[in-house]
Structure formats: C-alpha cells, structure tokens
N, C-alpha and C positions, 0 to 999 in steps of 0.2 A: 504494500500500500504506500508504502515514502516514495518509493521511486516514481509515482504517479504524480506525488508533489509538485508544483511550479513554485520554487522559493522566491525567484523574481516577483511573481505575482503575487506572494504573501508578503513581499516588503512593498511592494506598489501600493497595496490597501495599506499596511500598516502606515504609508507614510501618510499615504492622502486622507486616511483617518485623525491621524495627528493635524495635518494644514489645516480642513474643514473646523477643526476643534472638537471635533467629535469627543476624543478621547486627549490624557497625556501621554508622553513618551510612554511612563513604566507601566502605565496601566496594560496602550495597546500591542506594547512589545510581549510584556509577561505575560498577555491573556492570551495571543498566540502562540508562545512558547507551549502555552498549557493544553490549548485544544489539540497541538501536533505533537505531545509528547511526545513521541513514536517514531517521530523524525529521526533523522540517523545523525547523530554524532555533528558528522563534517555538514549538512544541511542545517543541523540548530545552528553551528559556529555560523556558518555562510550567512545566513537568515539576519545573525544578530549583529556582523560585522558589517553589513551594508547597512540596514537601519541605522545600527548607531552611527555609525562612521559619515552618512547623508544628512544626518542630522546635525553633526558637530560643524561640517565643513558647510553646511549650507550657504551663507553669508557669500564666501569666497567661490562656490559652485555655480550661485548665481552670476555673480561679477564677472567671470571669466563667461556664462552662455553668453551673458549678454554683452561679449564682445562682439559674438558671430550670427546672434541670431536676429532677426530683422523682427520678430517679437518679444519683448522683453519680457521675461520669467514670471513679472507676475501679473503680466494679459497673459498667458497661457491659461489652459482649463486644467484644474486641480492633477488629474490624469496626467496629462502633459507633463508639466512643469517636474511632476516630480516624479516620469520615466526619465527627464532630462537628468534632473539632478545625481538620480543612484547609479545612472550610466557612466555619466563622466568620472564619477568619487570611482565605480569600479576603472574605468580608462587610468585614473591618476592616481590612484591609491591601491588596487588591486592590484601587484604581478602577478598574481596566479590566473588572471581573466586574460585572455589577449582582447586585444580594443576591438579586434572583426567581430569575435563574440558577444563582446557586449552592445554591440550596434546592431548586430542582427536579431538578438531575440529583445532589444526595446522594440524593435520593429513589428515583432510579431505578439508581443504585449501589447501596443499599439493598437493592430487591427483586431485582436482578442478581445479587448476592451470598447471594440466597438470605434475607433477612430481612423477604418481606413484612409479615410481623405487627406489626413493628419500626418498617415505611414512615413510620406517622403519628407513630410517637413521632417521629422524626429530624424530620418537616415540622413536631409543632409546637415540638420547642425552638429548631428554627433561624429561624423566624418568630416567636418569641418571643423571640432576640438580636438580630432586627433592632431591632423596638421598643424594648427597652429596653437595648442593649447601652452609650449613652450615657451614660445616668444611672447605670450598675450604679457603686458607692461601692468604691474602692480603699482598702486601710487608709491611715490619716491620718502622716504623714511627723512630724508633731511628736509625737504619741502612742505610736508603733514605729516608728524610722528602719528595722530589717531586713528588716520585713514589708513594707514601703512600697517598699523598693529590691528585695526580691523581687517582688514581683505586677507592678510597673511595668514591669523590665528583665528577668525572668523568669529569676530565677538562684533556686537554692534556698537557703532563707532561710539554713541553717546556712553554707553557704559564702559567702554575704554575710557573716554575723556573720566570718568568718573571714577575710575581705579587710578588715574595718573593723580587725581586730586587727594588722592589720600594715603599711595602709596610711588618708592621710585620708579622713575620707568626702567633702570635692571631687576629693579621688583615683579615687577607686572607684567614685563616680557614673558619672565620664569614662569609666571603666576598662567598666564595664556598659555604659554606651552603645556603647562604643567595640565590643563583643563582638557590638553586634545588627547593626553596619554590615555590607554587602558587604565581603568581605574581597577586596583586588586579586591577581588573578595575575601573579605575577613569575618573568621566569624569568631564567637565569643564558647570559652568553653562554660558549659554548666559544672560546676566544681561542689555541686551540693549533689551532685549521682555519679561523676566520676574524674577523672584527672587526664592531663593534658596529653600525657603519653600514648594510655590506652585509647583514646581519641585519633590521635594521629595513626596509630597502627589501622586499625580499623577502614581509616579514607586511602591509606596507603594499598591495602587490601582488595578498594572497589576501583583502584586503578587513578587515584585521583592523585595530585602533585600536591605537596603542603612543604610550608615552610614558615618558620615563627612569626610572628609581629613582631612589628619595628620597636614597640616600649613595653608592651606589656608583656605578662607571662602567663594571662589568661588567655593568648589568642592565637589564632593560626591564619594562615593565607594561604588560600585554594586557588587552583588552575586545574584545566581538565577535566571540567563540570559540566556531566551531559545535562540534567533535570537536577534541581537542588531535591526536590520533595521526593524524589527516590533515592537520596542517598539516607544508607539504613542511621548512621549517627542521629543524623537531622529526624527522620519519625521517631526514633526512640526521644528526642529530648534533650540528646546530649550534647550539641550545639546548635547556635541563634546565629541568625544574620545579623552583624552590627559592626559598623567601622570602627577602626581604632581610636577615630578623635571623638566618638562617642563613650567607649569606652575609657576613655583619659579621664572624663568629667566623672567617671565612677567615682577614679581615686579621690575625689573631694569629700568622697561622701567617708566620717569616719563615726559611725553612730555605735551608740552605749548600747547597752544589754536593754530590750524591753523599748529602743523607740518609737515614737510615732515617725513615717515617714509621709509626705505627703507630694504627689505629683500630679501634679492641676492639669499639665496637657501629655497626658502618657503616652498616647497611642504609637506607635506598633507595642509600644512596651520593653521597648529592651533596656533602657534607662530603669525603668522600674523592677523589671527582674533582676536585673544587678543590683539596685539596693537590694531587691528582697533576699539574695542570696547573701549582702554586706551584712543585713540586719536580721538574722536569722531567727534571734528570740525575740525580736519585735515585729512590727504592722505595716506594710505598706500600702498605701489605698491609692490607686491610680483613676485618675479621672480623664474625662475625653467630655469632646461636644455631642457626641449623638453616637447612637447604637450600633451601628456601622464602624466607628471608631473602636468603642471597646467592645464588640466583637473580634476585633484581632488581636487585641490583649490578651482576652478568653481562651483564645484561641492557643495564642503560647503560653499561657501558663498552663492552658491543662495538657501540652504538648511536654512542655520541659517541666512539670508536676510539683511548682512553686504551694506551698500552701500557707504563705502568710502576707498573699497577697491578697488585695477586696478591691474590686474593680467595680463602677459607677459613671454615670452620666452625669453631668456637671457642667454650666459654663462657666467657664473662667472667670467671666466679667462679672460673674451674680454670689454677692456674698455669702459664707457659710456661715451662719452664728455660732455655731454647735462646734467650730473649729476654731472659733476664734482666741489667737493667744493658747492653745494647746498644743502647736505641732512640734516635736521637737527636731524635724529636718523639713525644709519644705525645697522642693524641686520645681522650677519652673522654665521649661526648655519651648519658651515663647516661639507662635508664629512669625516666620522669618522670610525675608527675599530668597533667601535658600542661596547668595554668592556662592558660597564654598562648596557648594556639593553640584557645579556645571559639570563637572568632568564625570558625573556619576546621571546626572539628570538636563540632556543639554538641550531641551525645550525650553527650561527656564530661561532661557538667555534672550527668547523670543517674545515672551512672554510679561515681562517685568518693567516696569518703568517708573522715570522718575516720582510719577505723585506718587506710585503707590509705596514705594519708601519710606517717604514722608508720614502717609495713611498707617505702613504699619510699625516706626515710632510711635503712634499714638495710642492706637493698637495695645501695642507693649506697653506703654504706660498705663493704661486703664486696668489692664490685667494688672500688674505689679502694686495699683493700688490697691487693690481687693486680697493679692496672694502674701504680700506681707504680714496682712494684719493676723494671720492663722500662726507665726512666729511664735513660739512662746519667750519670754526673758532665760536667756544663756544660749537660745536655742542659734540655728542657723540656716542660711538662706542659700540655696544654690540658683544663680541664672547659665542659661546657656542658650546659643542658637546654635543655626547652619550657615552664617553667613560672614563675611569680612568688611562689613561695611560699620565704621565707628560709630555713627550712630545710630544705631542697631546694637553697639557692643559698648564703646567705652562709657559712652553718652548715658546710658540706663546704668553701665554702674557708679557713673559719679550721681548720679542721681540718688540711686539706693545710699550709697553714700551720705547723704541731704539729709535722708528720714530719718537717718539716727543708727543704721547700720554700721559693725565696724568691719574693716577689709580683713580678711584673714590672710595671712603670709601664707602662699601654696605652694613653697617652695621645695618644702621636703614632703610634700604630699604626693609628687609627681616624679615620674622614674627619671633618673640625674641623666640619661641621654639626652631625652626631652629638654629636660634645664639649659642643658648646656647649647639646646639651637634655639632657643626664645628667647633668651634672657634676653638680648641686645636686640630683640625685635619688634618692629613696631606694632602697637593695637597688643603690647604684652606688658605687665609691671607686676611680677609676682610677690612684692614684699605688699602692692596693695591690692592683692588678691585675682587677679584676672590676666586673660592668657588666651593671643588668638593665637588659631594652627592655621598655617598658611603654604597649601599646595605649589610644589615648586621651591619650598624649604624644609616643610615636613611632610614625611612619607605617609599622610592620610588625608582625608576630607577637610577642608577651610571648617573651622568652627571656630567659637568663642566659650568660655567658663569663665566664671567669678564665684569667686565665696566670703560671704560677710557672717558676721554674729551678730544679732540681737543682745547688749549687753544690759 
C-alpha cells in the first residue's frame, strides 16, 4: 500500500493547507504523518524534508521564482505557487532529486490537480530556475544589511530589522542560521519508573541513534525516528517529548517535601511532569484554557503514570480565591510570539507581527497580575516563554521585580556548561535571576526563565 503513495502530492496538500490557513505547520504535518503511518521509513523522511525544508526557505523561494516568472508567487493559485515553491527547494536543496525529476512530476501534479492549462507555465518557470537559479543577484549585504539577511536566511525583512534592534548583527546572523538547521529531538527521561541507561539500550534496540543532551542528565537526543508513538519506551511512559531549554527551566524548580506547585498554562504538560517528578511528596495542579488543552496533559500523565499531579481548566486571567497566597511554587510559562522555537515551528515567522507583540506584552501582564497573587510569603515565582524578544522576557521580569518580588541568583541552579555560555550574554543576568537560550549559541530552542521569591 506505501508504494501506491504520491509523497509529492501529500506535501502539495500539506503545504496548500498550511497557505489557505487551514491548519498550522505541526498540526498538518503530524496529522499526516499519522494517517500514513505505514509509510516507509525513506517516504516519512522525504515527506517531512520537503514540507519543512519549503516552508523555512519560502521567503527566499519566492524571491528567486519571481525573478523568472512573469507571475508573481502570490497571483498564483494556492496549487501553483506552492508546486513552485517545493520544486525549486527540491532543485536547490535536494541532491538526491535531479532537477529533470523534479520538473517532471510538478508537471504531472499539475494536471493531477486539475490544472492542465497551467502544465506549461509550471515546466517553463521551473526549467527556467534550473538555468538561471545560480546567477539570480540576492540584495547586496553592504547596501541593505535587512534585505540581504532576509532573502539569504529567509526571515521577513521586518523581523530581521527587529532582531538587529535588540541583538548584534554577528548575533543574529548565527541566530538565522541557526533557525534553518535541523532542529534535534530531545526527549526527557521519566526517572520516577526508570533511568537513563536502560532507556537508551532499549531505542538502541529499535534501531534508533541516541546521544546525551547538551546540559542535562535527564535527556537524550534521537535520530532515526520512523513514528515516535511506536517507539515501545514512549507507550510505556518512559520518555516525553521536551527540549532541553524546556527542560533547563526545571532546574529552577527546587521545592520542599509536601509542596504546592502550581502551573497556570501547562499544556502539553511537560513542564508540569517535571515538577511533579521534582516534587514527588507534594501536588502539582496544572491548569490550561479549555478541555482540548488538558486533555493532552491527561493524556501524558496517564501515559508516563504521574500520580500527584491534578489537572483543570482554568483561565489564566480569572482569579482563584481558594489559591490565593497559598502556593508554594507557582509556574507561569506565558503565551508567547514563540521567537525561539522558528527552527522547530517555521510558520511562525509568517505568521506574527509587530502589534501582536505588543498585544501579547499585555497579555503577559494581565496574566502575571492574577498569577502572582497565589504566591505564598517565602514562596516562589517561576516565568518562562519560547521567545527572544526583551520585552517579552527582561521587560516582565523587571516588572515582577516592581511588585515586591526578589530575583533569585540561578546560578548554581543550572548545569556550569550552560553558565559558562550565558553568562556574558545578552537578554541573560543570572545573579538577578533570568536567563535567555539563544539558538546559534546554545545547543536548544531560544527561551527565556526567571526566578524570584516572594519574601
């Protein structure tokens, strides 16, 4: 039955699902991983190497059709546009495709889909990027640094200008690069049903490639993943999907015998199963916006067989009396532009714009009014996002700051690797408690943490 597959024609929907808005990246990529599980190996890899790969480069995919094409990419019809785009990324990014291949079957995609008429335009711009896709002229880096770090790395220009305002441009260069690379999967061991070793032998076993995390000693990193949900560790329980710079903001957490923990926006849950494994003889109650939400909580704890965790629907914004001044950890890993996690999620980049930055600084504010006040006196306060944008990150903890919080020094909280590459970096001050990871410096996802006490 796979060999019957058209993969081409499962990244054509998936992409022109994604343009329409239908769906996002990870939804419509993992929803088809899921309905072809059965797909073979080299078709999953192929499937998800052109998706993602047409989607990072887009920006610059279009720039270069529309050197050659007398209609520009986005007068094309959905269809169109984006046979063009995953043809050229395979011509330019693909050596295993030759270009006659890939020009022939967009072709027959093409009248497959219904746009005979359409056939020749598609055969001749995409044989017209074979010829000339080498010489096609990129803007000149000394003349427009934004436009040159857009088209090249394929971020939009304004959000480049917006990363050069807050970080250097040898920063950000990196920081781009760093966004086009494969992003690794990491996943977190459960250490409350087994240990790190017997783990590894076990994916070793199903043919899978592992090798440690970059700081921590709870984590691993996989390659060689046909279907996660069939690998046996993952049904048993015994490890979680969660990146390492998720897993960093664990170590902040160091709670007493019998805590309260409290996580206002939990969902998938993996922040909260790490507390609940930190805090074993205490409580963690993880909250979300709606049933959808902590249904996937649900989900992993009765997967990896957490039992002192209590999962609820909750908004953020709507105060809890019954919490108030009782909590003795409270976690709040605020709605975010998501910066740091493009290289994992590269829809975002399409997707985000200036107001809504603004929108959700305020956002975060509103929420941190309501989450503070569940603090109790000695107690402490964890923030965290997914993104690198200061106001977003330093901006809300000199805030917290304001209300009477104090910074807590995290410096021997976190693994001395780590120390030793933030210390000197910017959107980082660990003596007053907060710490961004920034892709292209550290080996995981962009995020931000901070930890304050209540005194």
């Amino acid at each position: 039955m796979a060999n019957e597959i058209n993969v081409r024609e499962l990244v054509l929907e998936t992409l022109t699902d994604i343009d329409r808005g239908n769906k996002n990246a990870s939804e419509a990529i993992s929803g088809t991983l899921r309905n072809y599980q059965y797909m073979s190996k080299q078709d999953r890899s192929f499937y998800t190497r052109l998706c993602e790969g047409t989607l990072e480069y887009r920006i610059q995919l279009d720039y270069i059709i529309n050197q050659v094409s007398k209609t520009p990419v986005n007068k094309c019809k959905p269809y169109i546009r984006n046979l063009l785009r995953m043809s050229l990324y395979q011509i330019r990014y693909m050596d295993a495709v030759p270009a006659e291949a890939a020009c022939n079957e967009a072709v027959k995609l093409a009248k497959k889909k219904g746009f005979q008429q359409l056939s020749g335009f598609v055969n001749g711009v995409l044989r017209n990027l074979v010829r000339k896709q080498d010489i096609i002229e990129f803007p000149k880096r000394q003349e427009n640094l934004p436009a040159y770090l857009s088209i090249t790395y394929s971020m939009p220009e304004w959000l480049v200008q917006q990363f050069l305002s807050w970080y250097s441009e040898e920063l950000v260069e990196q920081l781009l690069q760093a966004f086009l690379k494969e992003a690794p999967l990491t996943v977190r061991v459960n250490l409350t049903r087994t240990d790190k070793e017997s783990v590894r032998e076990a994916l070793l076993e199903e043919g899978i490639k592992v090798e440690d995390g970059s700081y921590t000693e709870n984590t691993l990193r996989l390659s060689d993943i046909n279907y996660m949900k069939r690998i046996k560790p993952f049904r048993q329980g015994l490890i979680t999907v969660q990146d390492e710079s998720s897993v960093l903001q664990g170590c902040l957490l160091q709670p007493k015998s019998g805590d309260l923990i409290l996580d206002i926006c939990a969902a998938p849950g993996g922040k909260s199963l790490h507390a609940a494994e930190k805090n074993s003889s205490g409580m963690v109650i993880a909250r979300d916006l709606s049933e959808a939400k902590t249904e996937r909580i649900e989900e992993n704890i009765e997967r990896m067989q957490y039992e002192n965790v209590k999962v609820e629907v909750w908004d953020a914004l709507k105060p809890d009396k019954s919490l108030l001044h009782q909590v003795d950890i409270v976690m709040a890993d605020v709605p975010c532009s998501g910066l740091g996690v493009i290289g994992r999620k590269p829809d975002i980049k399409y997707h985000v714009n200036k107001e809504q930055l603004s929108e959700l600084q305020d956002l975060q504010r509103n929420i941190l009014k309501v989450a503070t006040q569940y603090v109790k006196k000695g107690g402490y306060f964890v923030y965290s996002t997914c993104t690198i944008n200061p106001g977003e990150n330093e901006e809300q903890a000199t805030w917290l700051e304001q209300q009477g919080f104090t910074p807590v020094d995290i410096t021997a909280l976190l693994p001395e690797k780590l120390v030793v590459q933030v210390k000197e970096q910017p959107g980082t001050c660990l003596e007053k408690g907060y710490c961004t990871l920034l892709p292209g410096q550290q080996d995981c996802d962009g995020f931000f943490f901070a930890l304050f006490r209540m005194e």
